[in-house]
Every structure is written in structure tokens, then in C-alpha cells.
C-alpha positions in Angstrom: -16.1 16.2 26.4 -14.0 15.0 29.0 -10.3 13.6 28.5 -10.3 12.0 31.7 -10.0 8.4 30.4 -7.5 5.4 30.3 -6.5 3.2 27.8 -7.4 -0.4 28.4 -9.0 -3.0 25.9 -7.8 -6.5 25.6 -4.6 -7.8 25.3 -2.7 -10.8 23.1 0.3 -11.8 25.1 1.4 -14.7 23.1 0.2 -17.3 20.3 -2.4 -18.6 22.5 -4.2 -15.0 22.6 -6.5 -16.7 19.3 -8.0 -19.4 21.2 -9.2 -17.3 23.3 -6.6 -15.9 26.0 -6.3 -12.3 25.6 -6.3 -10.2 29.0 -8.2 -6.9 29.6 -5.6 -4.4 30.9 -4.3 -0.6 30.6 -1.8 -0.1 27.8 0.2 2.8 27.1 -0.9 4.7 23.5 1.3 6.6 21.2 2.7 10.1 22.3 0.1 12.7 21.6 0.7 14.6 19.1 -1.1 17.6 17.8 -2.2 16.4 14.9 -4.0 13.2 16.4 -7.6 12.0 17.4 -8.7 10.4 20.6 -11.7 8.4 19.9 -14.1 7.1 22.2 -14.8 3.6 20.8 -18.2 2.4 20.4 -18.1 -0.1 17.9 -15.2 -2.3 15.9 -15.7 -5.0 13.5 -13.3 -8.8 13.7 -11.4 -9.2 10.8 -9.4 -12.3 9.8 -5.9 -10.0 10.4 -7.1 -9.9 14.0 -6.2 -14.0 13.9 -3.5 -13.7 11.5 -1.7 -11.6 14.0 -3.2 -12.7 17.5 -1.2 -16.3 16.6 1.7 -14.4 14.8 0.6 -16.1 11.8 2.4 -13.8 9.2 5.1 -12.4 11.3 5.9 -12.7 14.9 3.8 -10.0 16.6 4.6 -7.2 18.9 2.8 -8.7 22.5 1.3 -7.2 24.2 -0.6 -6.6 21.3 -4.2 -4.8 21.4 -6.1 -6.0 18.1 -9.0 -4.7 16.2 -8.9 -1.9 12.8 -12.6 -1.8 12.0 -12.8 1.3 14.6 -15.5 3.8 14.6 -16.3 5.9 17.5 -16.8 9.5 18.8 -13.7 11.8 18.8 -13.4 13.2 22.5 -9.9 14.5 21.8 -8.6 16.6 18.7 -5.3 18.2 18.1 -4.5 21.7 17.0 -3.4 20.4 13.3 -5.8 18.0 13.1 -6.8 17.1 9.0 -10.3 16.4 7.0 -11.8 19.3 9.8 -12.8 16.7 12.7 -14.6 18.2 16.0 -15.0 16.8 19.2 -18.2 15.3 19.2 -18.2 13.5 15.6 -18.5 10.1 14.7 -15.1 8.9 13.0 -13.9 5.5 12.2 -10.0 4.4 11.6 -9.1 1.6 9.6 -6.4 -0.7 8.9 -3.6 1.9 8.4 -2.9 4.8 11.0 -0.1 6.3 9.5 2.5 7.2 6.7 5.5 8.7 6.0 3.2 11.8 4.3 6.2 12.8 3.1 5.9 15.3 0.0 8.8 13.5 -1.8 7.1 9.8 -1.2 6.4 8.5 -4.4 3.5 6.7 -2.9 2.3 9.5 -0.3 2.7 12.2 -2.7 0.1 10.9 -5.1 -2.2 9.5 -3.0 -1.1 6.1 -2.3 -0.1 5.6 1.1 -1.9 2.6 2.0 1.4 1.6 -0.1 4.2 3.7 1.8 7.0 2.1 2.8 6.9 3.8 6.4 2.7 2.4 6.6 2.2 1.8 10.2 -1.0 -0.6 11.0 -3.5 1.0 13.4 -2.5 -2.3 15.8 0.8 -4.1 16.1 3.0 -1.1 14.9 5.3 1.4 16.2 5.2 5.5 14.8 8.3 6.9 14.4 9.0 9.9 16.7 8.4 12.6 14.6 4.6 11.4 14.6 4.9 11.0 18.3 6.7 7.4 19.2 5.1 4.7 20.6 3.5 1.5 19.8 0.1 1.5 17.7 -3.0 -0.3 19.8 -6.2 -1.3 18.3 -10.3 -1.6 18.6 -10.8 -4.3 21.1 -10.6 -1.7 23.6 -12.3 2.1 25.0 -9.8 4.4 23.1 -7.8 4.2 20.5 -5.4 7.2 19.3 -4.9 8.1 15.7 -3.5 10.6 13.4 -6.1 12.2 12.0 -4.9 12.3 8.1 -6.3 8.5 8.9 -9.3 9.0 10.3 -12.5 9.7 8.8 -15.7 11.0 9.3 -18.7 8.7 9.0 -21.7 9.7 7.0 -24.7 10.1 8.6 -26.8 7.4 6.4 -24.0 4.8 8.0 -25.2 3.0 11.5 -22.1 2.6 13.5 -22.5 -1.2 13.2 -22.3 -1.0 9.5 -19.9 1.6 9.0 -17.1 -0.3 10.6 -16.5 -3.5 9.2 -16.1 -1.5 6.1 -13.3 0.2 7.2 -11.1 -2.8 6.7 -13.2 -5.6 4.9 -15.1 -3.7 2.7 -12.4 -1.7 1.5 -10.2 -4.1 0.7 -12.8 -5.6 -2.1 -14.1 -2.1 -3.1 -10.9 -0.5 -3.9 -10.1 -3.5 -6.5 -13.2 -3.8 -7.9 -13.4 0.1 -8.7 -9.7 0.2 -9.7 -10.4 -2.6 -12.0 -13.3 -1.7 -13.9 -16.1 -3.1 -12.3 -19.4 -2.1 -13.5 -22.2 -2.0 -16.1 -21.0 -4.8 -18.7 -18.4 -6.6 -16.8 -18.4 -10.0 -15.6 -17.1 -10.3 -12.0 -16.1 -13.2 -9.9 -15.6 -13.5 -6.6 -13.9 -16.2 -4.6 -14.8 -16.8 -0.9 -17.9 -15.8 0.8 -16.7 -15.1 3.5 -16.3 -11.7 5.7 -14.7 -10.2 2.4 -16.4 -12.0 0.0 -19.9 -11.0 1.1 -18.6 -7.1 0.8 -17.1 -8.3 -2.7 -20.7 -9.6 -3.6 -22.7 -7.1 -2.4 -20.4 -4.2 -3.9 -20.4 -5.6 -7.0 -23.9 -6.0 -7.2 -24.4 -1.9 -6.2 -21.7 -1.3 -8.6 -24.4 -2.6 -11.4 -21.7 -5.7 -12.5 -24.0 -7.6 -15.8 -23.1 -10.6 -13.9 -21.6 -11.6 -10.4 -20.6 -15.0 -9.8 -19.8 -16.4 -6.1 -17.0 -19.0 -6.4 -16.8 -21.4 -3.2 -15.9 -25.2 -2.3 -19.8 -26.0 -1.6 -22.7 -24.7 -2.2 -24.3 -24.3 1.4 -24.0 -20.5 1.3 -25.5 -20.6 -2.2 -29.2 -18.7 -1.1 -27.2 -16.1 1.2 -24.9 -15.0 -1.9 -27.9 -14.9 -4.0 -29.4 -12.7 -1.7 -26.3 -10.3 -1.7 -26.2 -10.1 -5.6 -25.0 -13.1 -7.1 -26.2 -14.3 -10.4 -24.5 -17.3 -10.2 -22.6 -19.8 -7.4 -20.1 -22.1 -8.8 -19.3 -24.7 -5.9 -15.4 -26.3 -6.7 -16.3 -29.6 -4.7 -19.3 -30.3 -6.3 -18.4 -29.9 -10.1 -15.1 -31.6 -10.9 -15.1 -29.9 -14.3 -16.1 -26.5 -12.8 -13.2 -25.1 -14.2 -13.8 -26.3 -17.9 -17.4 -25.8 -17.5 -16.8 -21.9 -16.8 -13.5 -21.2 -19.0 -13.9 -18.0 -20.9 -16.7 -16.4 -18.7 -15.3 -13.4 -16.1 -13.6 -10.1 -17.0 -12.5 -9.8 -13.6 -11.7 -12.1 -10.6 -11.4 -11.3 -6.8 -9.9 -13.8 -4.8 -11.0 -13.2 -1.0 -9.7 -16.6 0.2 -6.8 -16.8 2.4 -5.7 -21.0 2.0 -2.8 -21.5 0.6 -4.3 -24.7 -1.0 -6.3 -22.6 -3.3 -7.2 -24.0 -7.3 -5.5 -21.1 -8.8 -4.2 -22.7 -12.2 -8.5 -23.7 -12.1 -9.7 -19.7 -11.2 -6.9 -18.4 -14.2 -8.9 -20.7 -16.5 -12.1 -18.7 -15.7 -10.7 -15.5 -16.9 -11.5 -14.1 -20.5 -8.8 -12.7 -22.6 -6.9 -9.6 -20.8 -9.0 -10.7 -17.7 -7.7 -9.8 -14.6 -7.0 -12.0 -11.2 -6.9 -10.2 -8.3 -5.8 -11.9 -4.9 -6.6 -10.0 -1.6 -6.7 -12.7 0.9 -3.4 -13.0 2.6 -2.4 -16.8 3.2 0.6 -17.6 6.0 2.2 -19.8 3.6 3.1 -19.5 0.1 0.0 -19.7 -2.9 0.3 -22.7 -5.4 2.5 -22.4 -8.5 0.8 -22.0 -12.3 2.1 -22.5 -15.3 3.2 -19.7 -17.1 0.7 -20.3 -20.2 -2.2 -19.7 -17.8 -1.4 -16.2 -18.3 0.0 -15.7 -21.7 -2.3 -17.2 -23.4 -4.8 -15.1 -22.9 -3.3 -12.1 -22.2 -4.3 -12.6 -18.3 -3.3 -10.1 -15.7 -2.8 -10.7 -12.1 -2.0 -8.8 -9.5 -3.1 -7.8 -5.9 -4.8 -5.4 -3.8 -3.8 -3.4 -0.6 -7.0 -2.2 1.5 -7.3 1.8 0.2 -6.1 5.1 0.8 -8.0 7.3 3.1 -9.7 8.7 0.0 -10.7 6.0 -1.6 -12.0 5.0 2.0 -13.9 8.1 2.0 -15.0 7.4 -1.4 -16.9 4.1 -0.3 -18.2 5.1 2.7 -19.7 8.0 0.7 -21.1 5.1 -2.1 -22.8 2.5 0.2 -24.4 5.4 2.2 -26.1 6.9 -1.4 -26.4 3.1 -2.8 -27.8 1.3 0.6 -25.2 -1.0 1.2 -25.5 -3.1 4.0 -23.1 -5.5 5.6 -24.2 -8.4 7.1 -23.6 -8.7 10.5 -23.8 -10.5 14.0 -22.6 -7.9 16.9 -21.2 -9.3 20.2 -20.9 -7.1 23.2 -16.7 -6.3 23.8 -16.9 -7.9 27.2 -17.4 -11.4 24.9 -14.3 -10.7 22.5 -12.6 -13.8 23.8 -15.4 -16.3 22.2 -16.2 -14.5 19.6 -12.7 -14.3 18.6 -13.0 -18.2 19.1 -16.0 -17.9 17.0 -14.4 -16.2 14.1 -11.6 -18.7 13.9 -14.2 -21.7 13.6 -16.0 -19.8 10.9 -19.3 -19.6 12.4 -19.4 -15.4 11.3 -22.2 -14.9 9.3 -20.5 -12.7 7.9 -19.0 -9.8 10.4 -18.9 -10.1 13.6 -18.5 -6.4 15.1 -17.6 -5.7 18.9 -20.1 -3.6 20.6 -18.9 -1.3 23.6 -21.9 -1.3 25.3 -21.0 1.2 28.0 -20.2 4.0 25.2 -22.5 3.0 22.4 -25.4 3.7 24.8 -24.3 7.3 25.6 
């Protein structure tokens, strides 16, 4: 294939980049390096860190700033020490994380952990360090992207581009705590939000063969939709102001997708049964409510959160939804509309992914 491309996608300047202001232009990738992929882009899902970090929500961003870590595409470029035995001509995907230290004395890289290095560098909004081959890390909303290749993985061939992406960042971050925390045949799961991660959360859990999934939400106008992606059960917080009481003692496990910092959480501990376990993987901008301590000792309650996954574990569920059928629900939107649908996102009218279609090089 040819390497006679530019990078270009769409830019975030400033804050105002999330209402809709972000600029197509060339950008200058990371130094190639030998061990890296180019990868023709052809699809790339919207996640809620897209927004987070467009309006510097959690940090003040690196502008100009190319967003976008739901990435799967066709790898037109591959260096001589290239990992996980990628040709030119496969379909890959990269997700939220495009590097590591990979050092063989890093506690976390060592064992398999590096979506918890120290040194992580997110595939947008990021800078390698030069012994990766410097430069600034760039992101989906665009033709290329360039990746180490210890961080980007092949997509199975039961996977439609469309689907395969949004997984890369939203579904792993629900599928890595449900597996790590026993979900499965006679657990109770519950899963707050459903939303672009909730909807994963339900749906997993459902192929995951949970006795009982319960969708926790402030209404209950998505109630038929989670039913339909495995819920046995829809608990709406605004319509029940005894929810909490009337649902004490029920879930083994919980999986809070939400990202308000306004959230019930003394009201979801209450939910838990003894040595249940509260896991929080939406990531608010400002601080999560306080709890009283008893809300945990009581019952022996855990809580705890979850970091998307390691390229393994990555692997791992791309590998289970393509043998279990899992399929993400989605809306795509051709790249050249990013802008509104960006816009879109923001005023919650995904149902439940939105995923960027580059129409030029999906057609090829």
C-alpha cells in the first residue's frame, strides 16, 4: 500500500472546540519509529473523554488537540519490530492507551498492567517520550493515526468495523470490571447509567450469563431499550423515592458508568449485599459525594475503580463478543459531520454510540 499520505483530521484549539469549533487541518504525528503502525482510519467511535478533554474538563488540554480513541482501520505502514505479528493490509483498531513505559522492571508493565503505568500515554492529548519516538499523540477524528504496535490490535473477523470500535474504549472499560469482579452465572449485577457505557455494561453482562442484571437510571424512559440489551430489571431513582430501601441487600456487584458528580452514592452502597463490590468507572470533573464510613463496614462493602484494560484483556473481549454476538448499539455519522455530532453527543441524543465514518477510506 502506499505511504504517500498526510496527517490531517480535526482539530480542538481551545474550550470552545466542544460546541462545535474544531478545525480540519494537517498535524504533525509522533516520530516513526520501528516498532509503530500507520493506520489508515476508516471508522472511530465518540466517547465522553472526547468532551471531557475537547473543553479541558479534567485537565487543561494540549491544543491543538486531535481527539478520538475508538480507532480501527487498515495498517498501511508497519515497522521492522512491530508486536502481535501485524501486516500491511489488516484490519487493527487502537484504543484509549498508545503507550507505556514497557519497561521489564515496571511493576505494572511487567505483569501485564500497563493500562496502569505510570509513563501511560493516551492515544490523543499525550506526548511519547523520545525513546518511543517524541512527539505529541493525535487521535481518530482524522485519516491516520500512528501507534506503537504493542497497542494495537488485530480485529477479528466476526467484528464489523462499526462495532468493533466503540469497544475499544467503551466497552472495555465495563468489560474489564465486570470479568475482574466476578461477573457471571449466579451473580447479581447492577449497572448505573445507560448510557454509551452503560449499554456495553448491560449487554456484556447479559452475554456473561449474570442470574440477574439490573439497569439503575434517574427515569425510566430508556426502560424497553435496556430490557432489550439484557436487563431483568430497571430501577428509576426519580421515580421511587424509596428505591434505595426498596432494593437494599439485592446486587453482588455494582458498576457505576455515570460521570455526575451529583451521583446518590450513600443510596447505590445501600444496594450492595455483604462483601458486594462498587465499582465506579465514569470519570466526573469535580469531586464524587462523601458517604459515611458505615456504608462500607457494615457490610463488609468494597469499592474501588476501574481503568479501561490492558491490550490483553482488550484482545480478550474482542475475541468474546465476536464468539458471544455482541453487538453495540449504534448511530454512525460520516467524519465530515464530527462538529454536530460532537454537539450531539454533548446533548445526549446518542443512542448509544455514535461512531465517525471516513467515508472516503471505508469505501475502499
Amino acid at each position: 500500500m502506499t505511504t504517500d499520505y498526510t496527517f490531517q483530521g480535526w482539530m480542538g484549539l481551545d474550550k470552545s472546540a466542544v460546541d462545535g469549533n474544531m478545525n480540519w487541518q494537517s498535524y504533525e504525528p509522533k516520530t516513526w519509529a520501528e516498532s509503530d503502525v500507520d493506520i489508515k482510519i476508516t471508522h472511530c467511535g465518540i466517547c465522553g473523554s472526547d468532551l471531557h478533554t475537547l473543553r479541558s474538563g479534567w485537565a487543561p488540554t494540549i491544543y491543538p488537540c486531535c481527539v478520538g480513541h475508538e480507532i480501527v482501520g487498515i495498517a498501511v505502514k508497519v515497522g521492522s519490530k512491530v508486536e502481535n505479528g501485524i501486516k500491511v493490509g489488516d484490519r487493527v483498531g487502537v484504543g484509549a492507551q498508545s503507550d507505556s513505559c514497557l519497561k521489564p522492571d515496571c511493576e505494572e508493565c511487567s505483569q501485564g498492567l500497563e493500562n496502569h503505568c505510570q509513563h501511560m500515554v493516551g492515544t490523543y492529548n499525550g506526548k511519547y517520550p523520545d525513546s518511543h519516538g517524541a512527539g505529541g499523540s493525535f487521535g481518530g477524528y482524522s485519516d491516520y493515526c500512528r501507534a506503537p504496535s504493542h497497542f494495537v490490535m488485530k480485529i477479528p473477523d466476526a467484528l464489523s468495523s462499526e462495532d468493533a470500535a466503540p469497544m475499544l474504549c467503551g466497552g472495555i472499560t465495563v468489560f474489564s470490571p465486570l470479568t475482574k469482579n466476578g461477573a457471571g452465572p449466579g451473580k447479581k449485577v447492577g449497572i448505573v447509567g445507560i448510557g454509551g457505557l452503560g449499554h456495553f455494561g448491560l449487554l456484556f453482562a447479559k452475554a456473561l450469563g449474570c442470574d440477574e442484571i439490573v439497569a439503575i437510571s434517574r427515569t425510566s424512559t430508556k426502560k424497553e431499550d435496556a430490557k432489550k440489551m439484557g436487563a431483568t430489571k430497571v430501577i428509576a431513582t426519580d421515580e421511587d423515592l424509596d428505591w434505595a430501601t426498596h432494593n437494599a441487600k439485592s446486587l453482588d456487584l455494582i458498576v457505576s458508568t455515570v460521570s455526575s458528580p451529583k451521583m446518590p452514592l450513600e443510596q447505590y452502597l445501600q444496594l450492595l449485599r455483604v462483601n458486594g463490590q462498587f465499582i465506579q468507572v465514569g470519570a466526573p470533573e469535580d469531586p464524587v459525594p462523601a458517604f459515611h464510613a458505615f456504608s462500607l463496614i457494615q457490610r463488609g462493602v468494597k469499592m474501588g475503580g476501574s481503568c479501561i484494560g490492558s491490550p490483553e484483556q482488550i484482545r480478550q473481549m474482542l475475541d468474546f463478543a465476536a464468539g458471544k454476538g455482541v453487538k453495540p448499539w449504534i448511530q454512525q455519522r460520516p467524519l465530515k459531520e464530527a462538529n454536530g455530532t460532537v454537539v450531539d453527543m454533548a446533548a445526549g441524543k446518542a443512542r448509544y454510540r455514535y461512531v465517525l465514518v471516513n467515508e472516503s477510506h471505508a469505501k475502499q
